[in-house]
C-alpha positions as CSV (number, residue, x, y, z in Angstrom):
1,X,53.5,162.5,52.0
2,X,56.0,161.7,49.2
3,X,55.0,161.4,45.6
4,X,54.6,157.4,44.2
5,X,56.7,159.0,41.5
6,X,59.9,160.2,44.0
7,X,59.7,156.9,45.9
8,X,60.4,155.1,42.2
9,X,63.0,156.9,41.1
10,X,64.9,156.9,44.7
11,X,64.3,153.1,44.2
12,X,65.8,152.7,40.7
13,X,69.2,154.6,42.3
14,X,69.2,152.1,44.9
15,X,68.9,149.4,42.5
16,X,71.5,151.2,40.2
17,X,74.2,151.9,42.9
18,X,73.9,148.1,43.4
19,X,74.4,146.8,39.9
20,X,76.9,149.0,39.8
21,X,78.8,148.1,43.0
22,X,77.9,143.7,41.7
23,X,79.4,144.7,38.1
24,X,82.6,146.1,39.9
25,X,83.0,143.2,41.9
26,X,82.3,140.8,39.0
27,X,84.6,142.5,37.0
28,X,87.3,142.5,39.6
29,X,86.6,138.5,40.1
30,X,87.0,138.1,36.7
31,X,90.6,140.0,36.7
32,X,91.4,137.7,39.0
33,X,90.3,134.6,37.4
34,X,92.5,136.3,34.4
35,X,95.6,136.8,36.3
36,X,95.3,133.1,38.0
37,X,94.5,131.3,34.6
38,X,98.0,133.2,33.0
39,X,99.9,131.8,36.0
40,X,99.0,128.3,35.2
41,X,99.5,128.7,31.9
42,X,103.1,129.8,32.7
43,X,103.7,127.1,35.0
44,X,102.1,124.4,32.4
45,X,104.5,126.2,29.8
46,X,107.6,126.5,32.0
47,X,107.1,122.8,33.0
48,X,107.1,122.1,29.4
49,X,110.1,123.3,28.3
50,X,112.1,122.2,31.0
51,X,110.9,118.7,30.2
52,X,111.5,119.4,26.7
53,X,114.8,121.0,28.1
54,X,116.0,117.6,30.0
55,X,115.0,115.3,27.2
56,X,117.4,117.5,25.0
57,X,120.3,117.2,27.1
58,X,119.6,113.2,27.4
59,X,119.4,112.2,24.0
60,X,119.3,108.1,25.1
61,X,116.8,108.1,27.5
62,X,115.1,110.6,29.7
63,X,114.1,109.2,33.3
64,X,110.5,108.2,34.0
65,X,110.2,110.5,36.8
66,X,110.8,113.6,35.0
67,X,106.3,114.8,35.4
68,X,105.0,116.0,31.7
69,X,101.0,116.3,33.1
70,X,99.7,113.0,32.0
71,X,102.1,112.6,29.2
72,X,105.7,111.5,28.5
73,X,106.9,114.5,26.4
74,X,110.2,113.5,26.5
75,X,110.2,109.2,26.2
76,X,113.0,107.8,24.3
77,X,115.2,109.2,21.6
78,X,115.2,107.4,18.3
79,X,114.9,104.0,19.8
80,X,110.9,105.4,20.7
81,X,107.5,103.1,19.5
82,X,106.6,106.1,17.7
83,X,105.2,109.9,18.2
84,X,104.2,110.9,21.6
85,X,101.9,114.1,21.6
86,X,104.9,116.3,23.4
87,X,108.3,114.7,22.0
88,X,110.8,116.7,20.4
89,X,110.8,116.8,16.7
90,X,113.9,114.7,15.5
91,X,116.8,116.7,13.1
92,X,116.1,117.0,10.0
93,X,117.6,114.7,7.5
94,X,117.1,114.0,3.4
95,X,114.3,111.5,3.2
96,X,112.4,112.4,6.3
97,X,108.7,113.8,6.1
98,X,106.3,115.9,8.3
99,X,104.8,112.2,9.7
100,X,107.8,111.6,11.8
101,X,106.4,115.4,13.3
102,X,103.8,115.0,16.3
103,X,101.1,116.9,18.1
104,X,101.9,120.9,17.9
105,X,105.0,120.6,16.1
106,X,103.3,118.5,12.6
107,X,100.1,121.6,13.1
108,X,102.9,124.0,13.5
109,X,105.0,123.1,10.4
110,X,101.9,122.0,8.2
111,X,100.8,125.6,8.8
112,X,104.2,127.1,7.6
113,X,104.1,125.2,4.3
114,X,100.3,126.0,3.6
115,X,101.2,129.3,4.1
116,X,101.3,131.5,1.2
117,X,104.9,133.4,2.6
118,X,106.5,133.7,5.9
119,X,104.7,134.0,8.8
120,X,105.0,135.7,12.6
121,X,103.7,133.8,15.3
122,X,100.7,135.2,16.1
123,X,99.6,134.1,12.2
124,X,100.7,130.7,13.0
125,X,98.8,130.7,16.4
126,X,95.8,131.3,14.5
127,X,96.3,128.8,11.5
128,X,96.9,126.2,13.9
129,X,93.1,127.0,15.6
130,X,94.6,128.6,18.7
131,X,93.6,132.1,20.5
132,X,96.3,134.5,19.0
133,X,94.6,136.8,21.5
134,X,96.3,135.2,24.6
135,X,100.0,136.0,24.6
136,X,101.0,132.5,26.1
137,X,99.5,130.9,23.6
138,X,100.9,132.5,20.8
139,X,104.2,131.9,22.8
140,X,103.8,128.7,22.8
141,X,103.1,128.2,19.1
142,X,106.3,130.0,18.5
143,X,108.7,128.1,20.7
144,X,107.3,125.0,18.5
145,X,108.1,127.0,15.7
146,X,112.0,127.8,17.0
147,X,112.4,124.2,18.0
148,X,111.2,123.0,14.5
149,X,113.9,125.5,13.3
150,X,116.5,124.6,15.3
151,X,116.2,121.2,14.3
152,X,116.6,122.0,10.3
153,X,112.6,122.3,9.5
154,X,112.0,125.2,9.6
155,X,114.0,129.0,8.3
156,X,113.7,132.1,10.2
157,X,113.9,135.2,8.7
158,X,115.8,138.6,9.9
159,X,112.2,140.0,11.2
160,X,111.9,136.7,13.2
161,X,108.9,135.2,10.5
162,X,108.7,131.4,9.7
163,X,109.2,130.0,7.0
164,X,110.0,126.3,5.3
165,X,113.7,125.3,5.1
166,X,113.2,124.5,1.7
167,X,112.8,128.2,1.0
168,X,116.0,128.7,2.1
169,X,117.6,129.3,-1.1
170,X,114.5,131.5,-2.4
171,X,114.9,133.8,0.5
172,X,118.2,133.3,1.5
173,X,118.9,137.1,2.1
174,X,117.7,138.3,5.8
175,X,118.0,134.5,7.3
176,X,119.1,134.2,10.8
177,X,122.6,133.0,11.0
178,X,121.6,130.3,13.1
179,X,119.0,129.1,10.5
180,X,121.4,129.2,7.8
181,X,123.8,126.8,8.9
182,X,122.1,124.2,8.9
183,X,120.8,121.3,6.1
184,X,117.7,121.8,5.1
185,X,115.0,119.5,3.8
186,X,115.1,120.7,-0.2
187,X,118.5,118.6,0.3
188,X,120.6,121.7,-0.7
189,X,123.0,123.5,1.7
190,X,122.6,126.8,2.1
């Protein structure tokens, strides 16, 4: 007759092989919950920028049928009611303030001049109250930071940091070309 004691412990490996065996196939759920939660992201992101994209290259009006998910990032050009959460940030020119910034591009270039220096785009991810541990994200946050630049808000330094236009001249060594051609809001040129 077996011992009580045997019959437990053959038990508890039972018990254990099956934990372990659920944990694996948890873990590998969760993988692919990962993997399909990036791919949306992507899309959502891709989507984006092509909107964005096609509301560059149609600086009157975009067409209504372009889909922004709910929203319409890219709406009129300067003849627009006002902000809409995804719209382009207009060039910069001598008068204008961050309130004619919206959504992600006024947190984005708020959280460039709070900022004590420049700053990389995982920094600005997490100043802006996003996860700077997903890589989409942070991407994200950045491409709002290269279209803010582009349009004369923002500088960009050699190492590919952020920083306010008005810095320009402070830092003018080890600016992108690019940034440096541009008019910049301290009214100088640079």
């Amino acid at each position: 007759m077996p011992s009580v004691l045997g019959l437990m412990e053959r038990r508890e490996a039972r018990a254990r092989q099956d934990l372990e065996s659920w944990t694996e196939v948890l873990e590998q759920a969760q993988a692919e919950v990962d993997a399909a939660r990036e791919r949306v992201e992507r899309a959502r992101v891709g989507r984006e920028e092509l909107v964005s994209a096609l509301a560059e290259e149609s600086t009157v009006i975009t067409p209504a049928s372009v889909p922004s998910g709910g929203e319409m990032a890219a709406a009129v050009g300067s003849s627009g009611s006002g902000p809409v959460h995804g719209e382009r940030p207009p060039v910069w020119r001598s008068g204008m303030g961050e309130e004619v910034l919206s959504g992600l591009y006024r947190e984005v270039f708020a959280a460039v001049v709070a900022a004590s220096g420049p700053v990389n785009g995982v920094e600005l991810t997490r100043a802006v109250g996003q996860e700077a541990e997903i890589k989409n994200e942070v991407e994200k946050i950045r491409h709002r930071a290269y279209v803010l630049e582009k349009r004369g808000w923002l500088a960009r330094a050699k190492d590919g940091r952020f920083m306010p236009a008005s810095e320009l001249g402070v830092v003018a060594q080890g600016v992108s070309p690019a940034s440096g051609e541009r008019p910049r809001p301290s009214g100088g040129s640079a």
